[in-house]
N, CA, C and O atoms as a MOPAC input file, in Angstrom:
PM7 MOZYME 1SCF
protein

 N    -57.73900 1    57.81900 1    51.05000 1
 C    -56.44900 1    57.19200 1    51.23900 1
 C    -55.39200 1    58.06600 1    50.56100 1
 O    -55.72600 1    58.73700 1    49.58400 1
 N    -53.80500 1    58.10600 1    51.14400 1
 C    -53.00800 1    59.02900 1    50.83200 1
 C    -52.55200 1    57.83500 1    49.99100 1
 O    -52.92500 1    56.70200 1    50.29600 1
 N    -51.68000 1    58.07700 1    48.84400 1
 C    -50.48000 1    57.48000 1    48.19600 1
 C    -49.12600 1    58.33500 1    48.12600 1
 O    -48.90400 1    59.50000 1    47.79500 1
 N    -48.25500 1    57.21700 1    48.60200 1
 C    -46.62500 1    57.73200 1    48.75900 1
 C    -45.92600 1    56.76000 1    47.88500 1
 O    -45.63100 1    55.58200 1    48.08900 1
 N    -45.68400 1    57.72000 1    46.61700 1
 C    -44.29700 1    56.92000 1    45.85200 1
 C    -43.11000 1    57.08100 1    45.79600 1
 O    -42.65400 1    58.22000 1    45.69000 1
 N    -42.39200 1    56.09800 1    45.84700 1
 C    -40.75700 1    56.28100 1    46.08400 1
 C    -40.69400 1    56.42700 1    44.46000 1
 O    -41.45100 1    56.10800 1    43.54300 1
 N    -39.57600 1    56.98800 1    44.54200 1
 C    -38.35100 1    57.78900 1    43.17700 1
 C    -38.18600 1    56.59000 1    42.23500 1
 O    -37.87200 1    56.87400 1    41.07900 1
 N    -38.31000 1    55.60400 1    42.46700 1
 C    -38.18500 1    54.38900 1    41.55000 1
 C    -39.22400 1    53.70200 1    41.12700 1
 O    -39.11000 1    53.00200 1    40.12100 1
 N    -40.87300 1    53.81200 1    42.08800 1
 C    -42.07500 1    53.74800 1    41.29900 1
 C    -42.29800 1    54.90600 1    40.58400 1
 O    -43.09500 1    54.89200 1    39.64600 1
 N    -41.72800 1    55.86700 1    40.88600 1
 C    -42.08200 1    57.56600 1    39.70500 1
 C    -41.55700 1    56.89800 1    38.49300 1
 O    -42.13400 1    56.36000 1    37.54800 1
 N    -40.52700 1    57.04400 1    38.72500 1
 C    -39.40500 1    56.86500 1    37.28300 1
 C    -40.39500 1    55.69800 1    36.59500 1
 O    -41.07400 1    55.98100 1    35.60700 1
 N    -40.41700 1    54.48100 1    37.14600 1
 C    -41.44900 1    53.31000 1    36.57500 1
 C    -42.95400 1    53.82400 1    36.04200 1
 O    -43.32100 1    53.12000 1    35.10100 1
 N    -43.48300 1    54.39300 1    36.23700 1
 C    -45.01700 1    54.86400 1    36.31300 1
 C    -44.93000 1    55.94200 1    34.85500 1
 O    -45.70500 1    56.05900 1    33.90700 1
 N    -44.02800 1    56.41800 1    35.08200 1
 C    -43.89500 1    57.77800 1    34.10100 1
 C    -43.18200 1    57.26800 1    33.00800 1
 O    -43.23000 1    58.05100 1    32.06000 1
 N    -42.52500 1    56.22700 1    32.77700 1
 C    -41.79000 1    55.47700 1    31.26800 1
 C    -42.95400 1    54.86500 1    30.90500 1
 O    -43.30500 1    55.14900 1    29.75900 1
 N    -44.17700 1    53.59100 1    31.92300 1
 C    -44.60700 1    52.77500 1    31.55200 1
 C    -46.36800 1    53.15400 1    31.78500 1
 O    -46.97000 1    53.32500 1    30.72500 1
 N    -46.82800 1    53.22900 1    32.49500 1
 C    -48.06900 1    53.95100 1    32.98300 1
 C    -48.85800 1    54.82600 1    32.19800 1
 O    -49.79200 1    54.75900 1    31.39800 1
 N    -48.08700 1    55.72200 1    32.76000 1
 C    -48.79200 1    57.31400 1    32.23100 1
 C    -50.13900 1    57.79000 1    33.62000 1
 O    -50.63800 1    56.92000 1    34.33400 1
 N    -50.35500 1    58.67100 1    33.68900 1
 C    -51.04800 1    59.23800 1    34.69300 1
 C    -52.58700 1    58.64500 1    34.08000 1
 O    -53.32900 1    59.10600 1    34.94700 1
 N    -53.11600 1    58.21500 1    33.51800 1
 C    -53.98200 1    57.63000 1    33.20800 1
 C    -54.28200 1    56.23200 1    34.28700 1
 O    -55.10000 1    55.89900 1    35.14400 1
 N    -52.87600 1    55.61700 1    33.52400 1
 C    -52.49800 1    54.11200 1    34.33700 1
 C    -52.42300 1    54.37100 1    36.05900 1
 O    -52.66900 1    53.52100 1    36.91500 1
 N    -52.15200 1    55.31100 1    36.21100 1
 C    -52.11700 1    55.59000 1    37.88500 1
 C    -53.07200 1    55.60400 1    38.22000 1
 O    -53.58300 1    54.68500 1    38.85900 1
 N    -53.62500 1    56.64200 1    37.90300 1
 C    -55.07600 1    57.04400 1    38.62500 1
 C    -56.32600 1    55.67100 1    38.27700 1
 O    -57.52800 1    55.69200 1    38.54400 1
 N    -55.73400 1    54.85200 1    37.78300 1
 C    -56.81400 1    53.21800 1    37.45900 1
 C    -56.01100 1    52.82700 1    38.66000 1
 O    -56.61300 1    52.46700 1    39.67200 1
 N    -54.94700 1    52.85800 1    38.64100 1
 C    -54.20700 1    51.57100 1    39.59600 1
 C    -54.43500 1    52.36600 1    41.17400 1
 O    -54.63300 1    51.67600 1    42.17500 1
 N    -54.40800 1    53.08400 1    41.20800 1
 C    -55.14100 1    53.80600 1    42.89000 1
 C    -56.42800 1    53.76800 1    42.97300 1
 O    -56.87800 1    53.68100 1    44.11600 1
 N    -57.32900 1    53.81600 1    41.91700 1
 C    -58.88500 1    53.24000 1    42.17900 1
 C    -58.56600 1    52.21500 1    42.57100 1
 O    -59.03600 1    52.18900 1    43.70800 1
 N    -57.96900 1    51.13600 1    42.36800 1
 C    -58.13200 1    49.75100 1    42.18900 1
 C    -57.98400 1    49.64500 1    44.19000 1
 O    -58.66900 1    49.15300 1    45.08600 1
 N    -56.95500 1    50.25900 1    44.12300 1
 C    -56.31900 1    50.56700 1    45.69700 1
 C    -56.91100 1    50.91600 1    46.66100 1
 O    -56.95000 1    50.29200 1    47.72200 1
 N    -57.47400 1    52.00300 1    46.41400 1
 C    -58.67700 1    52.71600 1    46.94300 1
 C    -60.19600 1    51.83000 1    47.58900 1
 O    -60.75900 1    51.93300 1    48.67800 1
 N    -60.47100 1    51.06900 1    46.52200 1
 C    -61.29700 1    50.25800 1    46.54900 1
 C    -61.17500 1    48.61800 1    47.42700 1
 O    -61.96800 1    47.91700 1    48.05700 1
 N    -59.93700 1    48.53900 1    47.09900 1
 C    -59.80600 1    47.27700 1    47.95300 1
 C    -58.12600 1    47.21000 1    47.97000 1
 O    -57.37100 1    46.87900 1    47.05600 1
 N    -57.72200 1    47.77000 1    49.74000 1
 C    -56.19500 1    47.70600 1    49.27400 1
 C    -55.68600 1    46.49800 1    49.78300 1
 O    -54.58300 1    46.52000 1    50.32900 1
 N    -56.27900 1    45.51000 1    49.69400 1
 C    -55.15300 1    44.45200 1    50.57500 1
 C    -56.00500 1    43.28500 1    48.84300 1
 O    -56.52500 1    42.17700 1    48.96900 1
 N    -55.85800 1    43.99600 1    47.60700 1
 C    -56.21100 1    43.25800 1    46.37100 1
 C    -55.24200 1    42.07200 1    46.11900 1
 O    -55.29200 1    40.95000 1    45.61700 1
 N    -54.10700 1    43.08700 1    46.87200 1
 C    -52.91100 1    41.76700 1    46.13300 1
 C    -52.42300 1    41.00200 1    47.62300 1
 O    -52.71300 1    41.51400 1    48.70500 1
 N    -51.39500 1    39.29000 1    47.48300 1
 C    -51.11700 1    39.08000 1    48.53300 1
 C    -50.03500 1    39.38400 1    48.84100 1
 O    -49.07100 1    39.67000 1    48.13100 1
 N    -50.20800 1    39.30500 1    50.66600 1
 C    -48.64800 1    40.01600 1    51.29200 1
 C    -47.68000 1    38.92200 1    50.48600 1
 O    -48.24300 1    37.85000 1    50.26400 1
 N    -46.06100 1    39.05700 1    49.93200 1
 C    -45.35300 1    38.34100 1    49.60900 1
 C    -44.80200 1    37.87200 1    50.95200 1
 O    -44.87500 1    38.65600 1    51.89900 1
 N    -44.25900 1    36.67200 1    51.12400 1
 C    -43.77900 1    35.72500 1    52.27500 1
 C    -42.49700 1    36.44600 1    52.17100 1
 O    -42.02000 1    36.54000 1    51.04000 1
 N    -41.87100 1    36.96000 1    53.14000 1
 C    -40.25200 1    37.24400 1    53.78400 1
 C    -40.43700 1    38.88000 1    53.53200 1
 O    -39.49200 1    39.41400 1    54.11200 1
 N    -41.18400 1    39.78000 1    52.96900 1
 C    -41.20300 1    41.42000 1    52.39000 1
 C    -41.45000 1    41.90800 1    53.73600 1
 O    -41.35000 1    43.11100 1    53.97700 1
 N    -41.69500 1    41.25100 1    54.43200 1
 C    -42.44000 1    42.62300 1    56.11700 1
 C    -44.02800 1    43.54800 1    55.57800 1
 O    -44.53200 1    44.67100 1    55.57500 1
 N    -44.25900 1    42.27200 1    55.21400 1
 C    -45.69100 1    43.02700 1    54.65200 1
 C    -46.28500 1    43.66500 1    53.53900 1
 O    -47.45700 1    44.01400 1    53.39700 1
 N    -45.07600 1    43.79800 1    52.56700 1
 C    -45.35800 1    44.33000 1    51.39400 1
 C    -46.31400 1    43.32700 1    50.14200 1
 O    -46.32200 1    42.09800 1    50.20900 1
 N    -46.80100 1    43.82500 1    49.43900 1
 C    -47.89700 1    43.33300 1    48.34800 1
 C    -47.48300 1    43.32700 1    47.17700 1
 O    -47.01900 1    44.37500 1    46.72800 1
 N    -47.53500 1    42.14300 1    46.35700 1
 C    -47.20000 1    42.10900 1    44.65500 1
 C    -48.92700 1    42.12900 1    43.95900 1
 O    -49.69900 1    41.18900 1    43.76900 1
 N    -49.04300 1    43.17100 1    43.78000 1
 C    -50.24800 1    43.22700 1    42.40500 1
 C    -49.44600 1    42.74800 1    40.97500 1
 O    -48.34100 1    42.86000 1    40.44500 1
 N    -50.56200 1    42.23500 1    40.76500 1
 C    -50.50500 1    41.66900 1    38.73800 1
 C    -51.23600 1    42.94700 1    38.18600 1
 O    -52.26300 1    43.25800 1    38.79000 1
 N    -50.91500 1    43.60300 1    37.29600 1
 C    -51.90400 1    44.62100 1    36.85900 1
 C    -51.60600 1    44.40000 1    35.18800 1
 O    -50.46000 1    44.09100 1    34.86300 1
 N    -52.48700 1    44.53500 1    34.30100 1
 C    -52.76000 1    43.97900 1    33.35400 1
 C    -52.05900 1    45.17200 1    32.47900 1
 O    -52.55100 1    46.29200 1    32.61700 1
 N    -51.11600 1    45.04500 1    31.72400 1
 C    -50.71100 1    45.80400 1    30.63800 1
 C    -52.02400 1    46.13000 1    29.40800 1
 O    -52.92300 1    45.36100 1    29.06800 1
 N    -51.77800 1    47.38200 1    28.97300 1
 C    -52.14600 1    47.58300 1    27.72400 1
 C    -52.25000 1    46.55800 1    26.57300 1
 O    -51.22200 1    46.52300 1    25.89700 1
 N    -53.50300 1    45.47700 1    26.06500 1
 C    -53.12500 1    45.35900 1    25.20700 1
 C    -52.97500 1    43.58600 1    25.23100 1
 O    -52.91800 1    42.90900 1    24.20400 1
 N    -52.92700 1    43.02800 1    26.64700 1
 C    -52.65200 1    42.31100 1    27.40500 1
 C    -52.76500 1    41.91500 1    28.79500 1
 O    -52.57700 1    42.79000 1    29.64000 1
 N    -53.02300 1    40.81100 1    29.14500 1
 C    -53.68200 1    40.01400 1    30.38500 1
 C    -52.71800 1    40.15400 1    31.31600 1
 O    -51.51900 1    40.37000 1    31.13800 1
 N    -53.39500 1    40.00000 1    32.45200 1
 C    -52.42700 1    40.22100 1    34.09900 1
 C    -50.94600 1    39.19400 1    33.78600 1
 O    -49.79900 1    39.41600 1    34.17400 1
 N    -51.33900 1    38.30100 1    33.14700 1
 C    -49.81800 1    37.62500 1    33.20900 1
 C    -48.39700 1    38.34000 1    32.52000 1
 O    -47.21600 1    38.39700 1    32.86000 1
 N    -49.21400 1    38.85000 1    31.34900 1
 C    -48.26000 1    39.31500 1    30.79900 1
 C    -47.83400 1    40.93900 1    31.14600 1
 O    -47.04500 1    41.51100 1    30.39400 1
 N    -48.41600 1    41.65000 1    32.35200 1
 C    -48.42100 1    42.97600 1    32.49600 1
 C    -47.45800 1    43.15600 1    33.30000 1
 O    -46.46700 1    42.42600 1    33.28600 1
 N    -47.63800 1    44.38100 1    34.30700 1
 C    -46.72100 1    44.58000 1    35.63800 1
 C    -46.67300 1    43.66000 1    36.63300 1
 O    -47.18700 1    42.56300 1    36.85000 1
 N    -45.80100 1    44.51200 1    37.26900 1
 C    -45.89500 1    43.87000 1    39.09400 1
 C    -45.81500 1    45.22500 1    39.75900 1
 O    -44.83700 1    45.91100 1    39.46100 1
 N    -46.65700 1    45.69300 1    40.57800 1
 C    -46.50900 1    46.23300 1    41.47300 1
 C    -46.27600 1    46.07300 1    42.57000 1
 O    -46.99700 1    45.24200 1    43.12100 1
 N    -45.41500 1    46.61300 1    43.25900 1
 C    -45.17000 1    45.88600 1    45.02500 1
 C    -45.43100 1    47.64600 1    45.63500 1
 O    -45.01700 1    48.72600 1    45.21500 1
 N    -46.19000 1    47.31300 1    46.64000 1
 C    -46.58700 1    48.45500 1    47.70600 1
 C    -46.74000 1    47.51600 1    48.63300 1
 O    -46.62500 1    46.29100 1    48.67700 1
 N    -47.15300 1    48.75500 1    49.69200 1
 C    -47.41000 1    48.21200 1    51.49100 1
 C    -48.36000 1    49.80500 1    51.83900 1
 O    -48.13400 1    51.01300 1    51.91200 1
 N    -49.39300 1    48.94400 1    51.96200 1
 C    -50.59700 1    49.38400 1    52.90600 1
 C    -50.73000 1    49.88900 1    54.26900 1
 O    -50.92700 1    48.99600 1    55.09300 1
 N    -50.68000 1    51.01800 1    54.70900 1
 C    -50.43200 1    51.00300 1    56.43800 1
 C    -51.98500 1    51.07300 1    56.92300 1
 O    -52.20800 1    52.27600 1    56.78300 1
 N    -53.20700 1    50.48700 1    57.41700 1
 C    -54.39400 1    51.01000 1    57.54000 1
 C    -54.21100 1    51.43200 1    58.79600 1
 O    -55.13600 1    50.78800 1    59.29100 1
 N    -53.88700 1    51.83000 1    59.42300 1
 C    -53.74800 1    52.75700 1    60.40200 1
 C    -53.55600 1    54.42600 1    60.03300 1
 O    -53.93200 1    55.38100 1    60.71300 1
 N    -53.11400 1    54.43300 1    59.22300 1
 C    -52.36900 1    55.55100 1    58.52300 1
 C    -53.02800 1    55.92800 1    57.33200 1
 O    -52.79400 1    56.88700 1    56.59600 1
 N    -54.08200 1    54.84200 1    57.22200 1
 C    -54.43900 1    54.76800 1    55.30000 1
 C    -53.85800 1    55.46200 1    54.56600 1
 O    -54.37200 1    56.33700 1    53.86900 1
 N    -52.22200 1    55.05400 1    54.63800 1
 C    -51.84400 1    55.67000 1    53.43500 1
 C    -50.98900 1    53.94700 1    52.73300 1
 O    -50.54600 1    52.90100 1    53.20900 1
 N    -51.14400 1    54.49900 1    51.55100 1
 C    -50.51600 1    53.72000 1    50.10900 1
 C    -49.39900 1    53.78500 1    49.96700 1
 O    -49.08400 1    54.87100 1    49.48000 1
 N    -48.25800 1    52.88300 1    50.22700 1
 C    -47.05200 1    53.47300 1    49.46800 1
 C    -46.68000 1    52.35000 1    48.54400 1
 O    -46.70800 1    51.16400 1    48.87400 1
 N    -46.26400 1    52.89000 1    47.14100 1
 C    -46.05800 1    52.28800 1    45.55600 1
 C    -44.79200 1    52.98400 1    45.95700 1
 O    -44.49200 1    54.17500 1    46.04400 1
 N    -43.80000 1    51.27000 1    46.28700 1
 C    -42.55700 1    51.28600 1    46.21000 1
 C    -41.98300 1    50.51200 1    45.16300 1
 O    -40.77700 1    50.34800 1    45.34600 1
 N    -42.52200 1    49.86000 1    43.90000 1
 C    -41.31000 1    49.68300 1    43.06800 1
 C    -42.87200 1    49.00600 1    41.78900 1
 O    -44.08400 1    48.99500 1    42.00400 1
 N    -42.32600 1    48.68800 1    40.93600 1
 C    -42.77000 1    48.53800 1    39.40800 1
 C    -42.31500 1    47.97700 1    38.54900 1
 O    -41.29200 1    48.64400 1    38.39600 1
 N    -42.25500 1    46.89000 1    37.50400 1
 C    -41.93700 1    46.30800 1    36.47800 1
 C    -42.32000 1    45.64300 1    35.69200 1
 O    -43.40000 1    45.09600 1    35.91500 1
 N    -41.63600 1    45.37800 1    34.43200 1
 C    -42.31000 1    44.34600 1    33.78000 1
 C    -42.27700 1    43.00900 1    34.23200 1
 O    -41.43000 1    42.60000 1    35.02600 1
 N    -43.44100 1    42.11400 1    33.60400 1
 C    -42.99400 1    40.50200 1    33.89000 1
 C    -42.15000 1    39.88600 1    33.33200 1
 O    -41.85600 1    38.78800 1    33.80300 1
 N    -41.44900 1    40.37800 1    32.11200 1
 C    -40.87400 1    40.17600 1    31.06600 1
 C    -39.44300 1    40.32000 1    31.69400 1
 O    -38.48000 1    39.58200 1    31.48500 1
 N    -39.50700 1    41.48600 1    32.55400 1
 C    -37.95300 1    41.74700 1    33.08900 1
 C    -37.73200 1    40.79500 1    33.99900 1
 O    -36.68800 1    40.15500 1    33.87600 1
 N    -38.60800 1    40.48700 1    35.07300 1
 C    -38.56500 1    39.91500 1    36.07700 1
 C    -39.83000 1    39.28200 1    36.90700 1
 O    -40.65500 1    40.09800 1    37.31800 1
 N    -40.03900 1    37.95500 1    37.17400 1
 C    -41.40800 1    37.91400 1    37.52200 1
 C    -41.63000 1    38.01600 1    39.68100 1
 O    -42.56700 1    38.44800 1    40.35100 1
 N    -40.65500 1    37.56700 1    39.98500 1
 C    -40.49000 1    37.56600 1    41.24900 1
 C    -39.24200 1    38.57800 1    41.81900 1
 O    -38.37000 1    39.01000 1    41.06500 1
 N    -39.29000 1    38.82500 1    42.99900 1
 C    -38.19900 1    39.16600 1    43.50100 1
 C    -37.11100 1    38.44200 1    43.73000 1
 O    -37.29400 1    37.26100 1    43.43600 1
 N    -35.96300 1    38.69900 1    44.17200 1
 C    -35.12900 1    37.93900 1    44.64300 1
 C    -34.81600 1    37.93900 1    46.05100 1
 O    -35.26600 1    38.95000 1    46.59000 1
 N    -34.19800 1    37.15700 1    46.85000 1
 C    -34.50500 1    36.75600 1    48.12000 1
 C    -33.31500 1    38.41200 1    48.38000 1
 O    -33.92600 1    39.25200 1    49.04200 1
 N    -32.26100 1    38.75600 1    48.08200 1
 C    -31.08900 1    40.14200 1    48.59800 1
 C    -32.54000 1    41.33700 1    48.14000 1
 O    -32.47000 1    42.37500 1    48.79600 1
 N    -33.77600 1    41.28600 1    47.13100 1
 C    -34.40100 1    42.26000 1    46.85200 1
 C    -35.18200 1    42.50000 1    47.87500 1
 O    -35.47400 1    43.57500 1    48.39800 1
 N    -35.73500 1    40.64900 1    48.30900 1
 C    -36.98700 1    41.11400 1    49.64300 1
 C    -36.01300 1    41.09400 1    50.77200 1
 O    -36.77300 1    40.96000 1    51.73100 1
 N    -34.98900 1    41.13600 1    51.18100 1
 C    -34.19700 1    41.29800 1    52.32900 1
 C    -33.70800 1    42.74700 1    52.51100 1
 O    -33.05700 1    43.16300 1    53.47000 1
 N    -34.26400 1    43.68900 1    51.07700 1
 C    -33.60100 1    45.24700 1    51.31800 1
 C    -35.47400 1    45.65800 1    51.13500 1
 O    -35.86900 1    46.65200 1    51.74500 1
 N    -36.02100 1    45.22200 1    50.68400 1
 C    -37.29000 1    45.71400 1    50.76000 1
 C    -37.80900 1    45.54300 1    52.44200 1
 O    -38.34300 1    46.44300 1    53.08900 1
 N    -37.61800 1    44.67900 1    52.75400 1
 C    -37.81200 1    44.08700 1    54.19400 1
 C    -37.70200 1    45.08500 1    55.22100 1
 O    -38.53500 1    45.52400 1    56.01400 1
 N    -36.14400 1    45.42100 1    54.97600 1
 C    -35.54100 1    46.21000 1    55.56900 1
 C    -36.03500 1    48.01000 1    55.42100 1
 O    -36.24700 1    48.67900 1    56.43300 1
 N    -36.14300 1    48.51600 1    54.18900 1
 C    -36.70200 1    49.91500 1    53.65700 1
 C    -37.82900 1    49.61000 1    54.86700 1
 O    -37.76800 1    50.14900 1    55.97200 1
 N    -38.89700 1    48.62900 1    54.45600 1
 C    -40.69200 1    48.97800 1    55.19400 1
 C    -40.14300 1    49.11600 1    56.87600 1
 O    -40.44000 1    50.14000 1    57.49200 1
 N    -39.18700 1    47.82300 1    57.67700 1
 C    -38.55900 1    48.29000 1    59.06900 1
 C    -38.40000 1    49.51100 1    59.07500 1
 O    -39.16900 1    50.08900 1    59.84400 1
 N    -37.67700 1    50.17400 1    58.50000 1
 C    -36.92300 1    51.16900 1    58.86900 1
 C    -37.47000 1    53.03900 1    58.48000 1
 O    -37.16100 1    54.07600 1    59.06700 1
 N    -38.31900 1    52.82100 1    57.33000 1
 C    -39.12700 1    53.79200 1    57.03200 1
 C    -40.49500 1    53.66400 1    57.50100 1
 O    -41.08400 1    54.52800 1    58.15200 1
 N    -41.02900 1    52.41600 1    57.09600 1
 C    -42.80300 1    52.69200 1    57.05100 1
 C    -43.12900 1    52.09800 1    58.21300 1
 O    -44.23500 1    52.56400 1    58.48800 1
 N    -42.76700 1    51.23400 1    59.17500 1
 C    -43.32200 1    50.98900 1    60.34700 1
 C    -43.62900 1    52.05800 1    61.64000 1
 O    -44.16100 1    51.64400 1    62.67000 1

């Protein structure tokens, strides 16, 4: 499987991650990519819980990607804490919506 990250999962991955944390979180991917569920209104995109350092899935990230299996490729489009934010917001999945239309379909 290919992985494609946008400029704003880099920036996220490389403050919080570390290439360690990647290469776990693309096994994880690798292994079973439809781990997390599609979010309702995203056009298909996926929120993973991934467990911080130190600390349990609740208190860790969110990852949101979208899976193409046609394409098997990965794309890790965005990253955060739970702390910052636990859900999206309805203007976030209406431009995320829009990015997967307009790029990844």
């Amino acid at each position: 499987m290919e992985f494609v990250e946008t400029s704003i999962f880099r920036q996220f991955f490389k403050g919080e991650l570390g290439e360690d944390g990647l290469r776990a979180l693309q096994s994880d991917l690798v292994d079973n990519p439809a781990l997390a569920p599609i979010m309702r209104g995203s056009g298909g995109a996926r929120k993973l819980r991934w467990a911080a350092r130190g600390s349990g899935k609740r208190g860790g990230y969110r990852i949101i990607y979208f899976y193409s299996p046609s394409e098997q490729r990965c794309y890790l489009l965005l990253g955060f804490r739970k702390g910052e934010q636990d859900n999206l917001t309805t203007e976030q999945l209406n431009t995320l919506r829009e990015y997967i239309k307009r790029h990844l379909l």
